[in-house]
GUDOGU-286473 format. One record per residue: x, y, z of N, C-alpha, C, O, CB in turn. Coordinates in steps of 0.05 Angstrom, whole numbers, plus 32768, in hexadecimal, padded with zeros to 4 digits. Each point is the difference from the previous one (the first is absolute). Glycine has a CB too. Layout:
N
XYZXYZXYZXYZXYZ;...
END
This chain:
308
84367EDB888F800B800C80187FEB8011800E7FEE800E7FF580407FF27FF6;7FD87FFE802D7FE9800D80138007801D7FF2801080057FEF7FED7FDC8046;7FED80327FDD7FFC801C7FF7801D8010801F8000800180197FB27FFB7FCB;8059800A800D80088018801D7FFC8017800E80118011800380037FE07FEF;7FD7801180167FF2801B800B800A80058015800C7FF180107FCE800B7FE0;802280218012800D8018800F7FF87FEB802580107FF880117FE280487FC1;7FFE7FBF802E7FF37FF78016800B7FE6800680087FFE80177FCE801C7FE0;802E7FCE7FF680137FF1800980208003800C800C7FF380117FD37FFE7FD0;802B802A800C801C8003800A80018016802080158006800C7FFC7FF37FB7;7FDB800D80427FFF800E801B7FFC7FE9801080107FFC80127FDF80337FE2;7FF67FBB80077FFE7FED801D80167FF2800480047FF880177FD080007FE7;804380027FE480177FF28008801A8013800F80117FF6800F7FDF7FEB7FC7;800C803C80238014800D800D7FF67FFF801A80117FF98011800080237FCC;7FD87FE8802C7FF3800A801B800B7FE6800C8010800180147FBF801E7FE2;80297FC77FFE80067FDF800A80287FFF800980077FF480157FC87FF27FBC;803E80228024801E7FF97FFA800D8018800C80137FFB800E7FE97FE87FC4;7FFD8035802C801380207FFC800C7FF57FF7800F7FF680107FF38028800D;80057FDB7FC580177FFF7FEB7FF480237FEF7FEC800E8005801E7FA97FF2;8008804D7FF87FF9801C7FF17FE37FEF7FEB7FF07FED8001805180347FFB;7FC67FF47FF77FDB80037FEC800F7FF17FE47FFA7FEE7FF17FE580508020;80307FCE7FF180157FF47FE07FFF7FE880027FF67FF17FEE802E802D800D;7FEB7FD7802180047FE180017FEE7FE7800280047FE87FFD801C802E8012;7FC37FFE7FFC7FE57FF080067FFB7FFB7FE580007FE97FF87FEA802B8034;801280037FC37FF57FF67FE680117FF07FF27FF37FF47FF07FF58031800E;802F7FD5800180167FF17FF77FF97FDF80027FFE7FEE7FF08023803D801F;7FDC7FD8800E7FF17FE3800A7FEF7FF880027FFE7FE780028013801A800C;7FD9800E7FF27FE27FF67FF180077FFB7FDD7FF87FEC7FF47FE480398033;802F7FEA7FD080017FF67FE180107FE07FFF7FF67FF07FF0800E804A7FFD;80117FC18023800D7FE580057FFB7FF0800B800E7FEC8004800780247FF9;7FD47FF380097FE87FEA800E7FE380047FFB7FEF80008011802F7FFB8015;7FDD80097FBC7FEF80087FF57FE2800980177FEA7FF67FFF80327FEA7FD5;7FEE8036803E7FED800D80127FF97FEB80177FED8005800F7FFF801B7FC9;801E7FCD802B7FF37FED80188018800B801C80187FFA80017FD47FD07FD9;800A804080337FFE8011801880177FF180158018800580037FAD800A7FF6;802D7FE08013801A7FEE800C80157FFC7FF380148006800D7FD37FE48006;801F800D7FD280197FF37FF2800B80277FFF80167FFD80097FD87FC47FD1;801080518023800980128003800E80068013801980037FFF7FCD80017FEB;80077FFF802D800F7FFD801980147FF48006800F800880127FD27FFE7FF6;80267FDE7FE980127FF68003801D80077FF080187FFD80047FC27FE8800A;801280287FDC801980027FED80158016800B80197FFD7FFF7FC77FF77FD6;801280258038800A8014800680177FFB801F8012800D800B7FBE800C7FD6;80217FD08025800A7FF0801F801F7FF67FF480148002800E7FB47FE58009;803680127FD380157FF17FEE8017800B7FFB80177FFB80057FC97FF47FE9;800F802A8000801F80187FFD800380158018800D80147FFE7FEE7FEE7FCB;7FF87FF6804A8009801380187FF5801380048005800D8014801B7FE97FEA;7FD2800E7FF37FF0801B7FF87FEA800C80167FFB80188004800B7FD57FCB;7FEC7FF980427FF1800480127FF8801180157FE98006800880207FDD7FE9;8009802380158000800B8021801180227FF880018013800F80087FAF8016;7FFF803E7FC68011801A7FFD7FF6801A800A800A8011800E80077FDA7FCD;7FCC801080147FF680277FFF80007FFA8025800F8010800B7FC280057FBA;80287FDF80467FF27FFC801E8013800C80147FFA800F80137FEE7FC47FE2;803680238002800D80198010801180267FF88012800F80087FF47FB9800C;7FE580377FD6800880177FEC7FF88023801A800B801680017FE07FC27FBE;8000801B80517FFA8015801880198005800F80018015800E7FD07FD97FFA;804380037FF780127FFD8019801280197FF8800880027FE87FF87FC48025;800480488000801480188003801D7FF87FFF800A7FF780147FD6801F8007;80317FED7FCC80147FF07FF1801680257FF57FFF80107FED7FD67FB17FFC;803A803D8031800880198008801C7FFB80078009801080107FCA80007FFF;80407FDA7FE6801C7FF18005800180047FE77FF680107FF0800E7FCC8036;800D800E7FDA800E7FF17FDE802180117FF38017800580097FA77FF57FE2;8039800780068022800C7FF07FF780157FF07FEB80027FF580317FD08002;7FFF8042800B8002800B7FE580167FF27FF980107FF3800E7FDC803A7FF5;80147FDB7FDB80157FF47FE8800D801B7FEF7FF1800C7FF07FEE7FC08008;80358039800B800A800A7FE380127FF77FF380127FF4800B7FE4802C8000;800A7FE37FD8800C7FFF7FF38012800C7FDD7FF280017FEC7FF47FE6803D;8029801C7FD5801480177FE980087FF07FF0800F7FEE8002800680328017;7FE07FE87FD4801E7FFB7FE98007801B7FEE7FF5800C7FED7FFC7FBB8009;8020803D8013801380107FF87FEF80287FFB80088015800A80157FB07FDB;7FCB803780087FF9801F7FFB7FE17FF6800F7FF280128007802D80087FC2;7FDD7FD880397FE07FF1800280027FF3802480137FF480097FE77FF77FB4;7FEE801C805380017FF380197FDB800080097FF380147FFE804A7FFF8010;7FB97FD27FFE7FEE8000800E80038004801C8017800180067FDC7FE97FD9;7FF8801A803880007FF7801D7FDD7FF17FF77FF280037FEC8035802E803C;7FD67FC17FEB7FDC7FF4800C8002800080208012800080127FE27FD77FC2;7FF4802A802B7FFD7FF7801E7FF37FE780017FEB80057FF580118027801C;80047FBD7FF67FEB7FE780047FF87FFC801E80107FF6801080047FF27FC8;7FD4801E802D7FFF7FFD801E7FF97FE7800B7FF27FF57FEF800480358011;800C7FC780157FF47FED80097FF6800D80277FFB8016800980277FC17FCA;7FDD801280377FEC7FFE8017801B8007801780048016800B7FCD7FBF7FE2;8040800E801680148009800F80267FFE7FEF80087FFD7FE97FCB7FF08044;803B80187FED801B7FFD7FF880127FE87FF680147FFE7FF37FE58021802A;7FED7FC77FF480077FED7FF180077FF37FE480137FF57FF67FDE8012802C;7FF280027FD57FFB7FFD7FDF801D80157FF1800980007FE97FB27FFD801C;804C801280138014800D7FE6801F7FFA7FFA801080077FEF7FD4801D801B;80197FC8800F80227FE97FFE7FFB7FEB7FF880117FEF80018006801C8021;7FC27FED7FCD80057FEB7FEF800D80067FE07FF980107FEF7FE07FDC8031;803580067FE0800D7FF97FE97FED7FFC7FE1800580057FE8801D7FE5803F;7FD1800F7FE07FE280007FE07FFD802280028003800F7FED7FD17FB7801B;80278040800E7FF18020800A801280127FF17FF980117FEF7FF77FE78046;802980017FD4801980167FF980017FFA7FE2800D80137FF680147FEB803A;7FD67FEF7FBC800C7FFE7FED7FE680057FEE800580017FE880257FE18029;7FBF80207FF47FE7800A7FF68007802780047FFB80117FEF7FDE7FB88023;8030803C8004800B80177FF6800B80117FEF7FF680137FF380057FDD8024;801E80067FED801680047FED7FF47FEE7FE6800C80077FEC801F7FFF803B;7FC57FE97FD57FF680007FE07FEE80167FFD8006800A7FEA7FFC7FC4800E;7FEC804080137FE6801B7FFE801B801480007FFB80117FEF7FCC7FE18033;804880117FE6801D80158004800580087FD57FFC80147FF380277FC7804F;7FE880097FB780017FFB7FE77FF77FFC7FED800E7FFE7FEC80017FFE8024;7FD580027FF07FE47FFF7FF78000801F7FFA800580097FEA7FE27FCA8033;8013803C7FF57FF6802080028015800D7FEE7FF880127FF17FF37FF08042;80347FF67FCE800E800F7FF47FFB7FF87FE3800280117FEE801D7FF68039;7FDB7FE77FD57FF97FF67FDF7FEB80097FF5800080037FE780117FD78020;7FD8802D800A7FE780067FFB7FFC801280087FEC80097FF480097FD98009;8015802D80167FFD802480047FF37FFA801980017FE980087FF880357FC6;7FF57FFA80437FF87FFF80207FE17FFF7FFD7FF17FFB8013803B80238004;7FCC7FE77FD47FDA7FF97FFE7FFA7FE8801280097FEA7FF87FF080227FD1;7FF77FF380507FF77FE280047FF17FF27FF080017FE78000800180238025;7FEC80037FC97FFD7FEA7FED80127FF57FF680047FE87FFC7FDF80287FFC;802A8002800480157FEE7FE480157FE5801480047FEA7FF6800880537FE2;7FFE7FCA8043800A7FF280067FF47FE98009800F7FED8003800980337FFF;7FC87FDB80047FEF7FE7800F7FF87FF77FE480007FE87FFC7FEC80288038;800E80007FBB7FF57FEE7FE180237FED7FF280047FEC7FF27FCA804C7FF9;80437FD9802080207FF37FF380007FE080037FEF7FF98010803180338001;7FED7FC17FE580097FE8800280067FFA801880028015800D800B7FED7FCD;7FF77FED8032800F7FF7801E800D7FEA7FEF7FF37FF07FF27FEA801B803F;80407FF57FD2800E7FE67FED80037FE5801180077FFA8017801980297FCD;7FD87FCF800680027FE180057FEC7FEF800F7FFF7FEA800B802C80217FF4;7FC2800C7FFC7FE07FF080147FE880037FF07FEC7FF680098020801A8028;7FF57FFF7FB67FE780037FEF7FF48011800D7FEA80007FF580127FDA7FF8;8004803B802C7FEF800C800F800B80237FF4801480077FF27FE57FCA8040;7FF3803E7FDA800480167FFB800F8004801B80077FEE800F7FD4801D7FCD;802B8019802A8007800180177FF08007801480067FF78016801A800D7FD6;7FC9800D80107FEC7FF9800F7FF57FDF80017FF87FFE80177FFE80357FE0;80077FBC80017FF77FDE800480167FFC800F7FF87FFF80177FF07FED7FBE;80358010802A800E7FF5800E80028011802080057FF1801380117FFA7FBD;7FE8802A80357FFD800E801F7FE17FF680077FFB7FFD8018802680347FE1;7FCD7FC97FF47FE77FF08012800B7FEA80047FF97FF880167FDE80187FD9;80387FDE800680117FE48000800E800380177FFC7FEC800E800A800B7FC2;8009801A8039800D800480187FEF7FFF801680047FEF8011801980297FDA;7FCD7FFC80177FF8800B80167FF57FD9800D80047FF780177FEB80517FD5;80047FA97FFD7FF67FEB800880157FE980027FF77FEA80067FDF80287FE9;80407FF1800E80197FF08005800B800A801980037FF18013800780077FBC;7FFF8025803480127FFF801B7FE880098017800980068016802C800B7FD1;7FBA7FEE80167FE2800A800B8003800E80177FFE7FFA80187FEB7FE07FD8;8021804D7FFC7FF98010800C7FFC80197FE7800D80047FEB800B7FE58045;7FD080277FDC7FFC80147FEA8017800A7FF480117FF880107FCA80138003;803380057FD7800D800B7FF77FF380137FEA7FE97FFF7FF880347FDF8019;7FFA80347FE57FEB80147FF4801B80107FF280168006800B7FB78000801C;802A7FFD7FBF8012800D7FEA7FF8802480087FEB800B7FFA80117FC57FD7;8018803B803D7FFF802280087FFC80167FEB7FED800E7FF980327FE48028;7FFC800C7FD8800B80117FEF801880007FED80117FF180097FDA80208017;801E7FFA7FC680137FFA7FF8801080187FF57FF88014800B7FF27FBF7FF1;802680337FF68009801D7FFA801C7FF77FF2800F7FEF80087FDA80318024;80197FF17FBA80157FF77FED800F801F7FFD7FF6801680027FEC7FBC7FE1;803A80278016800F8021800280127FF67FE980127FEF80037FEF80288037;7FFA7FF97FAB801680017FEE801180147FF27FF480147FF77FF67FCD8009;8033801E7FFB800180177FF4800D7FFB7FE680097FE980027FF780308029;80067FF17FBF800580077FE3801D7FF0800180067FEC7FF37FDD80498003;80327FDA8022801680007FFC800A800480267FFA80118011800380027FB1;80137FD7803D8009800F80217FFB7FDD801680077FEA7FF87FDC805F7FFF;80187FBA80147FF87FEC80197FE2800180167FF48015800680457FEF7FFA;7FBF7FE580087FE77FFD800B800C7FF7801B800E7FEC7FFA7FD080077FDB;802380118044801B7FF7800E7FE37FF180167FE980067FFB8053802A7FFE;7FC87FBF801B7FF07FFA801480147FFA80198019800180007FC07FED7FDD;8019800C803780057FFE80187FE87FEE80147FE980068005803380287FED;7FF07FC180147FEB7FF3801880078003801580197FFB80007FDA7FE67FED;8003802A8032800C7FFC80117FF57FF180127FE87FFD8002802B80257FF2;80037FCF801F7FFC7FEA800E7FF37FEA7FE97FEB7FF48001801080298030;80157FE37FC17FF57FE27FE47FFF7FE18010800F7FF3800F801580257FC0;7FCA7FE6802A7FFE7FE6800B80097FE57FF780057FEC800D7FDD802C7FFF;801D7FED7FDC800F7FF77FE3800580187FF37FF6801480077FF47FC17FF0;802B802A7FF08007800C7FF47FE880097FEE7FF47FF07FF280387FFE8019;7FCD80377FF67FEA80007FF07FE7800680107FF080137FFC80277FCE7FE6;7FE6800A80327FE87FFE801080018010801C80158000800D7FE47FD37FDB;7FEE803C80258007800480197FE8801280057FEE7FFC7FF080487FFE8010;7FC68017800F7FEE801680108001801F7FFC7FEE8011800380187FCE801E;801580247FD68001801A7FE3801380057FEF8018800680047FD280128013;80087FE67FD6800A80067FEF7FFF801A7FE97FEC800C7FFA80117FC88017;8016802F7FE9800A801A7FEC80077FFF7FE080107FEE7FFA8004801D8032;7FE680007FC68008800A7FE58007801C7FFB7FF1801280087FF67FCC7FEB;803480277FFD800580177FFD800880067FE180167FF97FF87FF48006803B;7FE7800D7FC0800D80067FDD800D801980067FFC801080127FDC7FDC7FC9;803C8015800F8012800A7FFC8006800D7FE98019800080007FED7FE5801B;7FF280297FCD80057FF87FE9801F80127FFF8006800E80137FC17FE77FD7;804A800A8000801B8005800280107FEF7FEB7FFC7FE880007FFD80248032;80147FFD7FC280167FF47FE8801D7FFC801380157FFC7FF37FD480247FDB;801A7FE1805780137FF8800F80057FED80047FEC7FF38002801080258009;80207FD47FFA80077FE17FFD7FE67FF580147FF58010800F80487FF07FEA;7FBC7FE480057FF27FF3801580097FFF80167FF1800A801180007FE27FD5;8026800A80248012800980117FF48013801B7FF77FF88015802780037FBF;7FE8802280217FF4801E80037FE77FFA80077FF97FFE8018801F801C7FC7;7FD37FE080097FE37FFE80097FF87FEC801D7FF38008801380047FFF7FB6;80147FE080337FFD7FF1801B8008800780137FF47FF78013800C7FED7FDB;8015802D8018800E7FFF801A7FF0801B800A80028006801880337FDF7FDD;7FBA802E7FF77FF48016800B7FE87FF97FFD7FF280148004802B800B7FF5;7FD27FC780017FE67FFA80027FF57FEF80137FE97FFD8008801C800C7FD0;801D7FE480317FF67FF880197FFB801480137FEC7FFD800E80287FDE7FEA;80018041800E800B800D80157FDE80097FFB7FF17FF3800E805180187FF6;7FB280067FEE7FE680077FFB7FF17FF680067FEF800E800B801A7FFD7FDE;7FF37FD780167FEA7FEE80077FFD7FF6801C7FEB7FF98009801B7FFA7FCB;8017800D803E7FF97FFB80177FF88016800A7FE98000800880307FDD7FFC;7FF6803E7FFF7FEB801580027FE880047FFC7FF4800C801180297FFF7FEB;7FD57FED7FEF7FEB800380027FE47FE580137FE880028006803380207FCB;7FF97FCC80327FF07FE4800F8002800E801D7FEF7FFB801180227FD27FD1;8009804A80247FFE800980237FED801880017FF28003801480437FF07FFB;7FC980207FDD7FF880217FFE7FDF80017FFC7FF380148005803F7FFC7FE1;7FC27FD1800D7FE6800A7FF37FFB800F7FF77FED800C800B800A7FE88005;801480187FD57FF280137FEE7FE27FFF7FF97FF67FED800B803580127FE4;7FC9800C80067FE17FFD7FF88005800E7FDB7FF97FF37FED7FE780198053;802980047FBF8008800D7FE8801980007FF580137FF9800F7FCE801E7FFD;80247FF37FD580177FFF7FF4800C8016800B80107FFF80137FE37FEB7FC7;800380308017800380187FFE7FE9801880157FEC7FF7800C80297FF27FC2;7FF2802F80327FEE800D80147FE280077FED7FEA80058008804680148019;7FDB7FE67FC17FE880057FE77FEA7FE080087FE77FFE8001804480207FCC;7FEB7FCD80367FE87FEB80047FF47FFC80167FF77FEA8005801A80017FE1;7FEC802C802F7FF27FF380177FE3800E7FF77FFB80127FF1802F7FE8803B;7FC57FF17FE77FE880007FF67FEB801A80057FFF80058018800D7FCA7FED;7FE380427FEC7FFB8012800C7FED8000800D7FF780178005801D7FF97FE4;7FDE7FDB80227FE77FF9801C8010800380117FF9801280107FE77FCB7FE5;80378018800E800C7FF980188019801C80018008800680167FED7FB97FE7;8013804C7FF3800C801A80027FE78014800D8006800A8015801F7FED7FBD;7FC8800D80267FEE801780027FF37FEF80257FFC800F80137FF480077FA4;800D7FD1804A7FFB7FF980248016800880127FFC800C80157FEC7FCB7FE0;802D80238002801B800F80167FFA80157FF67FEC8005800E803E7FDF7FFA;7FD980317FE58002802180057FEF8008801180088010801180057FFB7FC7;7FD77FEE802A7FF07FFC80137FF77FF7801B7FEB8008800A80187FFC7FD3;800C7FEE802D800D7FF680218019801980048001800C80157FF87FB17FE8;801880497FF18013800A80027FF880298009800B8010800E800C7FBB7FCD;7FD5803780157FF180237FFB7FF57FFC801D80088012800F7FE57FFA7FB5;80037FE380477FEE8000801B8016800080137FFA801180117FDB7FD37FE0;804B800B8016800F8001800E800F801A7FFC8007800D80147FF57FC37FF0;800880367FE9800F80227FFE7FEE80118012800B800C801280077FF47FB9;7FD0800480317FED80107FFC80058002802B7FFD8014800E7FDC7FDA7FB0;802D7FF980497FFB8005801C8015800D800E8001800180197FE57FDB7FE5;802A802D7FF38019800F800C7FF48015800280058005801880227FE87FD6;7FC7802B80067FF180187FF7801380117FF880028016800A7FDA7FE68012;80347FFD7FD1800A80137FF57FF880057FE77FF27FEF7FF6802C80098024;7FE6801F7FD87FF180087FE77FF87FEE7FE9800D7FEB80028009803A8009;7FDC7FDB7FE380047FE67FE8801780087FEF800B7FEA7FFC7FC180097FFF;8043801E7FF8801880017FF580137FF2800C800F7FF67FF07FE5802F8002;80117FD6802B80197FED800F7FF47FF08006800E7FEE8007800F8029800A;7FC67FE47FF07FFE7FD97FFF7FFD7FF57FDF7FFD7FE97FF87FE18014803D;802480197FBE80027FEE7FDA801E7FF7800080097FEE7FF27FD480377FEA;802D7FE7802F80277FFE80047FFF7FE88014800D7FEC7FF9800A80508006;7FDF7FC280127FFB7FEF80177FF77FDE7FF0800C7FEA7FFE7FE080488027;7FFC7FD67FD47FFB7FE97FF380177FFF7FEF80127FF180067FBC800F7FFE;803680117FE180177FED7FE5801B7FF9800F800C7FED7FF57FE580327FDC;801D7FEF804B80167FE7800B7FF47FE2800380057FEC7FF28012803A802C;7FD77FDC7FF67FF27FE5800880047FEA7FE3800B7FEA7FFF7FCA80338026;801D7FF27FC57FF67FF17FEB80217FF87FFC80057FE880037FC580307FE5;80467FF3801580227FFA7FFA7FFF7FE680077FFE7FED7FF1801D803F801D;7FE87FD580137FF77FEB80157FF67FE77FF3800A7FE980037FE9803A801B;7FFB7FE37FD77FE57FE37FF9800A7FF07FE17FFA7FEB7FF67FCF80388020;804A7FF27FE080067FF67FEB80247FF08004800D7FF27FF07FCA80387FF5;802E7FDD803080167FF180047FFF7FEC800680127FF17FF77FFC8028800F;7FD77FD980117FF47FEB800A7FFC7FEE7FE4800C7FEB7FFC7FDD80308030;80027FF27FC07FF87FED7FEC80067FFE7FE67FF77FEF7FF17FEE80148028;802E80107FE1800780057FE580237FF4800080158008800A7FC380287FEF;80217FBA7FF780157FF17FFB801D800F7FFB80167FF780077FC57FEA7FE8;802180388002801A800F7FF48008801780128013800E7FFA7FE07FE77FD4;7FFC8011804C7FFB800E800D800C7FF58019800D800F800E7FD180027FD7;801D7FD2802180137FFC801E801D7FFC7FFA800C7FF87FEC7FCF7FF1802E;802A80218002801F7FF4800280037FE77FFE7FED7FF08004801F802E8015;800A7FDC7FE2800B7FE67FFC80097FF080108018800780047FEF80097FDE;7FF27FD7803080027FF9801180207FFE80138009800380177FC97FEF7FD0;803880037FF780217FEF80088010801E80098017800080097FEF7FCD7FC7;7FED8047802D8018801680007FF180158018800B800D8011800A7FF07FB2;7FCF7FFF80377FEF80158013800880167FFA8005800E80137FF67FDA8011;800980277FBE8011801E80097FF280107FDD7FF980177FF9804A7FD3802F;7FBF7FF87FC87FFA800E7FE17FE97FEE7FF77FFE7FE88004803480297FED;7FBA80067FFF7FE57FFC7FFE800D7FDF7FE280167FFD7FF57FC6804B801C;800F7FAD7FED80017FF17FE58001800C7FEF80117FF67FF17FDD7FEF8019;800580367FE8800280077FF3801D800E7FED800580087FEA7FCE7FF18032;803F80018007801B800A7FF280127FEF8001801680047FF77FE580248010;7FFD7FC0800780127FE87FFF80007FEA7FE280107FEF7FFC7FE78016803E;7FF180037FB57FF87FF87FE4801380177FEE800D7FFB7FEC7FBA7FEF8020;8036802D8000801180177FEB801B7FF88007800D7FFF7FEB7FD4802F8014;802F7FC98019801E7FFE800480077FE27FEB801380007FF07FF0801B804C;7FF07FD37FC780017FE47FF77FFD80067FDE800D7FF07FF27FDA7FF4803F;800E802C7FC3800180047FE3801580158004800380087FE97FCC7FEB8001;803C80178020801580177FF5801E7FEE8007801880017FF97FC780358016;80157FBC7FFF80217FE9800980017FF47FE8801480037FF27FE97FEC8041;7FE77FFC7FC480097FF77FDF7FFD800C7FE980007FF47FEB7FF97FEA8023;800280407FF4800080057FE27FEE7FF97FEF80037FFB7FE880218003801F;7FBF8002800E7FF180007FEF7FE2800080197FFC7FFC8018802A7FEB7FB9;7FCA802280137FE4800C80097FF37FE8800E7FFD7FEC7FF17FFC80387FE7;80017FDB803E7FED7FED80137FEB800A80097FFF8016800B80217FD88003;7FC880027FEC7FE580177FFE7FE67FEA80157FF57FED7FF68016802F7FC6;7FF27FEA80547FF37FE380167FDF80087FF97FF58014800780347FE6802E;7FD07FF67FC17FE980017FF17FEA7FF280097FEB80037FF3803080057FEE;7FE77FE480387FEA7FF48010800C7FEE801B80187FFD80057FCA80027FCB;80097FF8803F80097FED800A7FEC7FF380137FED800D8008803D80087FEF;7FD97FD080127FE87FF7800C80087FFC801F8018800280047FD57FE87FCF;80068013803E80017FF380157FEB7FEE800A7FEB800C8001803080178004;7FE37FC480037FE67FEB800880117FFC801780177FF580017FCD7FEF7FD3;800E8026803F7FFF7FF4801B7FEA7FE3800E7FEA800980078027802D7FFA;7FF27FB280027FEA7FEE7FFC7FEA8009802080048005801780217FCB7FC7;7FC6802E80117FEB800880178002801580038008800280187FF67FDE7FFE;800180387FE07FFA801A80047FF180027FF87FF97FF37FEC8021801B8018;7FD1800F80107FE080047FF67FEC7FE680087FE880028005802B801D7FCE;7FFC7FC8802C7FEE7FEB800A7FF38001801880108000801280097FEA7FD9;7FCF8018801E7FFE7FF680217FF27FE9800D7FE97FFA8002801980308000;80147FCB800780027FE6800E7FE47FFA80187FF18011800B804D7FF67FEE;7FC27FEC80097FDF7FF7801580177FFC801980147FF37FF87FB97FE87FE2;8035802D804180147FFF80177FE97FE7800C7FE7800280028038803A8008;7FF47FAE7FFE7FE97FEB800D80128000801F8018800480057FD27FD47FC7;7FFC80228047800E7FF9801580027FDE800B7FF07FF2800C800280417FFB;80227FC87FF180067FE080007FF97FF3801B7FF97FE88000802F801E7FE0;7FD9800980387FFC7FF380127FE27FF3800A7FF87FEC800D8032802F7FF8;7FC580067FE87FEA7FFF80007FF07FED7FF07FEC7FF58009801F80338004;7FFC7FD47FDE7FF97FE87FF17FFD7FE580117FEC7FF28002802D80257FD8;7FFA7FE9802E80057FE880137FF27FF4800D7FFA7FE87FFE802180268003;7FDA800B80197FF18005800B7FDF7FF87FFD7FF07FF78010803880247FF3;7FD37FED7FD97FEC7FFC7FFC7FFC7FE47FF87FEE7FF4800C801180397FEE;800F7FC67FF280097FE47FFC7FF87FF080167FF47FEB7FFB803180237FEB;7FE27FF880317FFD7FF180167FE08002800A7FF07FED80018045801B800A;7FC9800D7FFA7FD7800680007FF97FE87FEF7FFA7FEA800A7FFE80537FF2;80097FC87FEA7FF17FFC7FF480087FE580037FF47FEE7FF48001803C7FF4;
END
């Protein structure tokens, strides 16, 4: 068998944009002869994948999913809206949805995991995609919420399928209260939190970069009133009240009622059943957030198309 050197598996990646894994895969399966490679990788589809790996893949789905104390969300992004009413698309999802919950939210752990019934991992089968429905896609993020005892509750809104959609929610619960109880206060929780955008649990978990940057916008806007610094420290800690109602999950009001914070709509819901309800996390994936999209001007394209 030929030798496989580093330098062979780059002129075949440079030749194909298939990944580095799969070049060397196919030089070993065509004992290093260069063309039959090319072909091989032409074969399993593999070819053309890395080539649109540049493309800004800022759509696609989120997925969650519960069972019972245990719940994942992912995000899988693709290019456009199309890819996300294909049916392979939606169901490569919701398998990485069920994958992650089995295997926890590490991306290693979820792209090294099995992909069932293809011999591929799950990173190999999303390069298998990208060169089948031929558009970049890209494994985001994933996030697992469990608790001891109690409920993992979710919420999609605007689902596109059941499960699937543009955001999605998880809410734990832990609590020895019927399921019943837990669901009907983990949905009410969860769509609140898909309308409110929390950033934090608690006012202890907000972050202190971003606590100590607002006290600081907040001290410079007091400061321009000129009144003494003893009534802008008072000045600023209302404000901060303020900032923590915005982002602190146990801290805003509650949408359905507008009147009582979460924090006491979790205390009324355990004192109704008789028992301790303790909200102990929760996720929110909005798809394409933080992403930024390349804005093209279509007409202009056109335009140029035609020049040229």
């Amino acid at each position: 068998m030929a030798a496989i050197t580093a330098a062979l598996v780059k002129e075949l990646r440079d030749k194909s944009g298939a990944g580095m894994m799969d070049c060397k895969k196919a030089l070993a399966e065509t004992d290093g002869d260069m063309a039959a490679a090319v072909d091989w990788l032409r074969t399993k589809g593999l070819a053309a994948a890395q080539k649109k790996s540049g493309r800004v893949a800022a759509d696609g789905l989120v997925a969650v999913v519960t069972t019972g104390t245990k719940g994942a969300a992912v995000e899988i992004n693709a290019e456009t809206d199309f890819v996300a009413r294909n049916e392979s698309f939606q169901e490569f999802v919701s398998t990485i949805a069920n994958i992650a919950l089995e295997v926890g939210e590490e991306a290693s752990a979820i792209e090294g995991a099995a992909y069932p019934e293809t011999g591929r991992t799950v990173a190999e089968q999303l390069t298998h995609n990208i060169a089948t429905i031929g558009e970049n896609m890209s494994f985001r993020r994933a996030k697992v919420l469990e608790v001891s005892q109690g409920l993992v509750a979710s919420y999609m809104h605007s689902a596109l399928v059941p499960g699937l959609g543009k955001i999605g929610v998880l809410v734990a619960l832990e609590s020895a209260a019927s399921t019943d109880v837990l669901e009907a206060l983990g949905k009410q929780v969860a769509m609140h939190i898909a309308a409110a955008r929390p950033e934090f649990l608690t006012v202890a978990d907000v972050d202190q970069s971003a606590l100590d940057r607002e006290k600081a916008v907040l001290t410079e806007q007091a400061r321009e009133s000129g009144k003494p610094e003893e009534i802008i420290e008072k000045m600023v800690q209302g404000r901060l009240r303020k900032y923590y109602e915005e982002v602190v999950l146990t801290e805003q009001v509650f949408v359905i009622d507008n009147e009582t914070k979460i924090s006491k709509v979790i205390e009324k819901a355990a004192k109704d059943a008789g028992a301790d309800i303790k909200l102990t996390g929760f996720v929110r994936f909005e798809l394409g957030e933080g992403i930024e999209k390349e804005e093209s001007d279509f007409a202009a394209e056109v335009a140029q198309a035609v020049k040229g």
